[in-house]
Wavefront OBJ file of the C-alpha trace (Angstrom):
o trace
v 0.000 0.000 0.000
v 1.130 3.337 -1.068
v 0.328 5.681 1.802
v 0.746 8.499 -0.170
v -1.918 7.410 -2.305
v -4.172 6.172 0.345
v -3.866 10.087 1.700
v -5.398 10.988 -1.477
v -7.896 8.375 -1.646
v -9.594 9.688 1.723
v -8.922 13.062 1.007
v -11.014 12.417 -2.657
v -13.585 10.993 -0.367
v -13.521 13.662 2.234
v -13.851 16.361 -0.883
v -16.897 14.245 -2.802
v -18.801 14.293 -0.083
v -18.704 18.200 0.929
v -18.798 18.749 -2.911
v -21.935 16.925 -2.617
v -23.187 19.047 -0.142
v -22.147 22.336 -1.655
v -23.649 21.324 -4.454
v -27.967 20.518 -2.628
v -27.258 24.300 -1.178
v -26.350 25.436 -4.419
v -29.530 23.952 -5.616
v -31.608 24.974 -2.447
v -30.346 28.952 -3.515
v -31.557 28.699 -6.976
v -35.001 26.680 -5.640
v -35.436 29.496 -3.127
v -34.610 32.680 -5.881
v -36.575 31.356 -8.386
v -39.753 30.826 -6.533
v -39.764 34.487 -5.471
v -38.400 35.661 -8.837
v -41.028 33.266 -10.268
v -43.827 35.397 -7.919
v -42.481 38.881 -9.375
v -42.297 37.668 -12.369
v -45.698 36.715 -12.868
v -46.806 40.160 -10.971
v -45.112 41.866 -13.802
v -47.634 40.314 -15.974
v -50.386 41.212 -14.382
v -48.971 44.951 -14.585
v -48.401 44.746 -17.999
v -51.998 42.938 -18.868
v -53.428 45.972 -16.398
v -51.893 48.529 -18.817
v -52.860 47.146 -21.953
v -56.347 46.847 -21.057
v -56.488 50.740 -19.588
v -55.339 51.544 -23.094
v -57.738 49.563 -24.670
v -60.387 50.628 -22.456
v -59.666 54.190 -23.583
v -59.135 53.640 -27.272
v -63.102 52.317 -26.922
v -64.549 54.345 -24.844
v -63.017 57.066 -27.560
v -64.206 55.280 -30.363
v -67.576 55.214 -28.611
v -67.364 58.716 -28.273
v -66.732 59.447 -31.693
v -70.342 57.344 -32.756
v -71.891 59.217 -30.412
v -71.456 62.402 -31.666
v -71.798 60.367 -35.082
v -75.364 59.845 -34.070
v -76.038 63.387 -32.924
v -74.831 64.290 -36.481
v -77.140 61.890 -38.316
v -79.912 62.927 -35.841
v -79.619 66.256 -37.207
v -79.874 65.278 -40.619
v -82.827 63.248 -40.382
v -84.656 66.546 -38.451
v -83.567 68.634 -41.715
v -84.539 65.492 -43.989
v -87.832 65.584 -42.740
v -88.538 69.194 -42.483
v -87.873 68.841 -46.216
v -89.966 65.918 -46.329
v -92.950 68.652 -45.188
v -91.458 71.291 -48.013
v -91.582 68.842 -50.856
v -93.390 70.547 -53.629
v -93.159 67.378 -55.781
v -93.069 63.612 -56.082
v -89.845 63.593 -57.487
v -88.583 65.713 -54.638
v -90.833 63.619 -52.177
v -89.086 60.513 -53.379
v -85.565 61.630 -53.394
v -85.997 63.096 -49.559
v -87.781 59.647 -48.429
v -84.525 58.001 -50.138
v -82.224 60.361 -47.660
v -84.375 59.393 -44.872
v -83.902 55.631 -45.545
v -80.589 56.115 -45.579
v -80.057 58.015 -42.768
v -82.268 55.314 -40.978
v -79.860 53.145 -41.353
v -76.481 54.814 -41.023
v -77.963 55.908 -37.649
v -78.885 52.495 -36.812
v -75.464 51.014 -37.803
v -73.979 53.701 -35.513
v -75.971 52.953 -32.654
v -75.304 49.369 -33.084
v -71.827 49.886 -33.028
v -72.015 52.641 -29.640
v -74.070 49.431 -27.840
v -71.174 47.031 -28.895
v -68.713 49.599 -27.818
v -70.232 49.568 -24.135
v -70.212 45.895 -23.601
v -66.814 45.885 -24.641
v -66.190 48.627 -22.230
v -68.361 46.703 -19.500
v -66.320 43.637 -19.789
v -62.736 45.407 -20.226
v -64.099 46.828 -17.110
v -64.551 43.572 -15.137
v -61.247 42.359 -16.556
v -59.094 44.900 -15.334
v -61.042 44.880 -11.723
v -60.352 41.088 -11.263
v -56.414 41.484 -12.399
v -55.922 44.708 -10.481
v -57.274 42.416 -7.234
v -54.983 39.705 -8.345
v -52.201 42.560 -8.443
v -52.952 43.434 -4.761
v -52.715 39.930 -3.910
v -49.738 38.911 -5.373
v -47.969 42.487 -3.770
v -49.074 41.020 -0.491
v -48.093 37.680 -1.001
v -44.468 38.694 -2.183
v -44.488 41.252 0.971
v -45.219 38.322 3.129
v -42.951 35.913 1.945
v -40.298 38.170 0.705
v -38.444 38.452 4.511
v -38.928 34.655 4.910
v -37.032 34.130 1.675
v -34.147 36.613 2.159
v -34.021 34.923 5.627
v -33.834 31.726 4.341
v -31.277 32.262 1.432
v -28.861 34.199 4.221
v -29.112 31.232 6.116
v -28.316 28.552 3.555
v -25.860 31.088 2.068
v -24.277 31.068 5.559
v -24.018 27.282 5.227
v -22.458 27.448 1.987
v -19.836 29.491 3.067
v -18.771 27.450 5.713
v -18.903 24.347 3.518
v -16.509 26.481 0.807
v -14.368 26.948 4.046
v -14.009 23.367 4.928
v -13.676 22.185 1.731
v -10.603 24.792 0.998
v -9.428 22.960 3.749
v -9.357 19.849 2.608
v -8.881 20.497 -0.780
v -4.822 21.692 0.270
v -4.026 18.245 1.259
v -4.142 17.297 -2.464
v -1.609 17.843 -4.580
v -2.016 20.787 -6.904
v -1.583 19.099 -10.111
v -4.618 16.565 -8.925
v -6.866 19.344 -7.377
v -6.563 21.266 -10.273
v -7.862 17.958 -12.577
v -10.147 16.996 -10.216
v -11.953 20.909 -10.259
v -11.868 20.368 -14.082
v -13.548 16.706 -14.405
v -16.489 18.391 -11.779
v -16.929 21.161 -14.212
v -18.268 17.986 -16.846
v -19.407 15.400 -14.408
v -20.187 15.717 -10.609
v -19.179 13.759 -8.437
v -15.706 13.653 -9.985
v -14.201 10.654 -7.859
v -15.943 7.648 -7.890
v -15.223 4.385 -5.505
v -13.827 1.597 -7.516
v -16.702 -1.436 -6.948
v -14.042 -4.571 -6.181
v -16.693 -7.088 -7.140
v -16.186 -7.519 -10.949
v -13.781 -4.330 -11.181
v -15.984 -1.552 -11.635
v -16.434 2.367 -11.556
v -19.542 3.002 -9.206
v -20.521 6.075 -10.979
v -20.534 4.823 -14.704
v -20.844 1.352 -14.003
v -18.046 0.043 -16.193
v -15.596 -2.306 -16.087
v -12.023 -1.637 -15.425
v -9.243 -2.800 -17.365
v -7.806 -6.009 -14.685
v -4.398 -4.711 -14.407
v -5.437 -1.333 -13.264
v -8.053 -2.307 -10.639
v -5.650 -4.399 -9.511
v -3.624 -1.382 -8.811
v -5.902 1.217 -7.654
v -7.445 -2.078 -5.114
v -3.969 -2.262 -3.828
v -3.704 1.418 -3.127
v -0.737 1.708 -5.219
v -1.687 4.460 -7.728
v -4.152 7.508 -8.274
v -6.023 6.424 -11.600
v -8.924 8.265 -13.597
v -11.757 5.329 -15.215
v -10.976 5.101 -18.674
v -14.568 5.527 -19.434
v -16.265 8.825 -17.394
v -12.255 9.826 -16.343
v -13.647 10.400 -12.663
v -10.488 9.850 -10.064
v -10.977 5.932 -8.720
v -10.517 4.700 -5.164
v -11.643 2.227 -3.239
v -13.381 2.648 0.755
v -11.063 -0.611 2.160
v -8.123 -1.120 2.998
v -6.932 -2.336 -0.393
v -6.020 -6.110 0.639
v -8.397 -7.765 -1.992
v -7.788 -7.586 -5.365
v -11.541 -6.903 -7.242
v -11.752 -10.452 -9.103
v -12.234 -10.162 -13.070
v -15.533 -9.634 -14.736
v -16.645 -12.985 -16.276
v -17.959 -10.385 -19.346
v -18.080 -6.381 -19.216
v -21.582 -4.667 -18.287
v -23.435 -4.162 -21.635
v -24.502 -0.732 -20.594
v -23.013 1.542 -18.698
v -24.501 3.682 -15.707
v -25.263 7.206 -15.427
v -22.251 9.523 -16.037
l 1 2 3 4 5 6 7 8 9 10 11 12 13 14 15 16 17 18 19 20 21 22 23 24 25 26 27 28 29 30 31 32 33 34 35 36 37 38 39 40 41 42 43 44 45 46 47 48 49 50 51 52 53 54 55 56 57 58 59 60 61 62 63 64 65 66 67 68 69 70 71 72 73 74 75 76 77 78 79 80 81 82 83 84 85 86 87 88 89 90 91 92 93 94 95 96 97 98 99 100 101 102 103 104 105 106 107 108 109 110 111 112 113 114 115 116 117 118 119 120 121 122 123 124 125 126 127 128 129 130 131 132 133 134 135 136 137 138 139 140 141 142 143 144 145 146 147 148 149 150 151 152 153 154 155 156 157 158 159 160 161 162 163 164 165 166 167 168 169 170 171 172 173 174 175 176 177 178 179 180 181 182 183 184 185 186 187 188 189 190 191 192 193 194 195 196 197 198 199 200 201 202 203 204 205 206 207 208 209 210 211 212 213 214 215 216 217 218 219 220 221 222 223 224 225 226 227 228 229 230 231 232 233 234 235 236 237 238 239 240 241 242 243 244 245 246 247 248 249 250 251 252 253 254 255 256 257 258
């Protein structure tokens, strides 16, 4: 046994497991923003909906205006069209006056259609904007509520964090630099990035394949530091190194997760 390389081995233990760690807070900090962000987010929305429907509300409720005084217009006319109607000295100019009539009838009634259309749209747009400006005060309440728990909360597994950074500089100077520095490089691709070497059949835990004989043989005796040729995670082993893992009677046909 190498106990140079058995340091390493429990210090590549040691640093998988507060990796490990580091890496649920990590996840618990992103869980936590998110779900507040998520909140805001979504309140946003409901500002921007709020905004589009005031403008939409006023564009109708000027259009509407517009058809009103449209209707006072063709009101107008039809008083003139039918004094006319009274002045008509003929029954050419009798017909031609009951012709404006008729179609002043009907441009009037076409407007007034369209001012009655107008105020249900206005009615509803109305109702709309009531229910999401309530959903706005709701959501500012919730996020006032919850906002103090969640800053609370993140300072607190923040906190953690830190001191799990802390403990794992710690260990991480007991390994030499050249391996810290590869083994910080294989966790940027694949986490954890040390794996325990499975002695039964020869195998890396994490991907699940075999190991070439010869080198299991070696990293089971604790005599070298050796990456698996297949996920290149650092291998050890959790014993004391006195069995050799016996050989695979064929390799796994698929591997593991990597």
């Amino acid at each position: 046994m190498n106990q140079s390389v058995r340091a390493q081995f429990d210090v590549l233990k040691e640093l998988v497991v507060v990796d490990e760690e580091i890496r649920k807070l990590d996840a618990d900090l992103v869980k936590e923003r998110e779900a507040l962000e998520g909140t805001k987010q979504e309140l946003e929305r409901v500002r921007e909906q709020i905004e589009v429907e005031r403008h939409r509300y006023d564009d109708i409720e000027a259009d509407r205006g517009a058809r009103m005084q449209e209707a006072r217009v063709l009101n107008s006319q039809l008083e003139r069209s039918r004094d006319k109607l009274n002045r008509a000295r003929n029954e050419k100019e009798l017909q031609a006056v009951q012709r404006e009539l008729e179609e002043t009838r009907k441009l009037l009634r076409d407007v007034e259609d369209a001012v009655g259309k107008r105020a249900l749209e206005l009615e509803e747009l109305k109702k709309s904007i009531i229910d999401h400006e309530e959903q706005e005060a709701t959501m500012v309440a919730r996020i006032g509520e919850t906002e103090g728990a969640v800053s609370a909360r993140l300072s607190e597994i923040q906190g953690l964090r830190d001191e799990r950074a802390g403990v794992r500089a710690g260990i991480a100077k007991k390994l030499p630099t050249t391996t810290l520095r590869k083994y910080d490089q294989i966790r940027t691709r694949r986490n954890p990035a040390a794996a325990p070497l499975v002695l039964e059949g020869g195998r890396c835990k994490s991907c699940n394949m075999a190991i070439p004989p010869q080198m299991a043989q070696r990293i089971a005796r604790i005599d070298v530091l050796e990456q698996c040729p297949s996920c290149n995670r650092f291998l050890f082993v959790d014993g004391p190194g006195s069995s050799p893992p016996a050989s695979p009677s064929a390799p796994p046909n698929s591997p593991g997760a990597s």
